[in-house]
C-alpha positions, 0 to 999 in steps of 0.5 A: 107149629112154625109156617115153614113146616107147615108148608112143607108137611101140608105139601103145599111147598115141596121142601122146607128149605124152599118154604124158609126163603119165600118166608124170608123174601117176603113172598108169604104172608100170615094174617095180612103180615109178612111171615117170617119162617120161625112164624107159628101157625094156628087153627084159622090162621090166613096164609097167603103165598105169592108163586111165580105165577099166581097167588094163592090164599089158603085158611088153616084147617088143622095142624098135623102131630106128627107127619102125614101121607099124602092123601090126607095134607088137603085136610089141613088147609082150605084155599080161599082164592087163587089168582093168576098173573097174565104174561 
């Protein structure tokens, strides 16, 4: 599954246009490398995303078949760590 539908089907970007360009503006990293959106993604996989004001790690649990209600996007993704920047 490409990351940039990941994202958006496990909610943790709103929209996949959005998940597109923080792909292409180097702000979303799989496996320590930087992602391009066309990038797949698999079971275990490390994703890492730079926010305006945090960094977040996330570990890929699952990968959806076909699209999911909003109860169950948790189940597919673990966040490791979240760092805040200060101000």
């Amino acid at each position: 599954m490409r990351i940039d539908l990941f994202l958006k089907q496990s909610r943790i970007v709103k929209r996949r246009t959005l998940a597109k360009q923080m792909c292409d503006g180097g702000f979303v990293f799989l496996n320590d490398s930087k992602a391009k959106a066309q990038s797949n993604v698999k079971v275990n996989d490390i994703i890492t995303i730079y926010f305006p004001s945090k960094k977040v790690v996330y570990k890929v649990l699952g990968l959806p078949e076909k699209v999911i209600n909003k109860s169950q996007s948790p189940l597919l993704y673990d966040i490791l760590s979240e760092e805040f920047y200060e101000k």
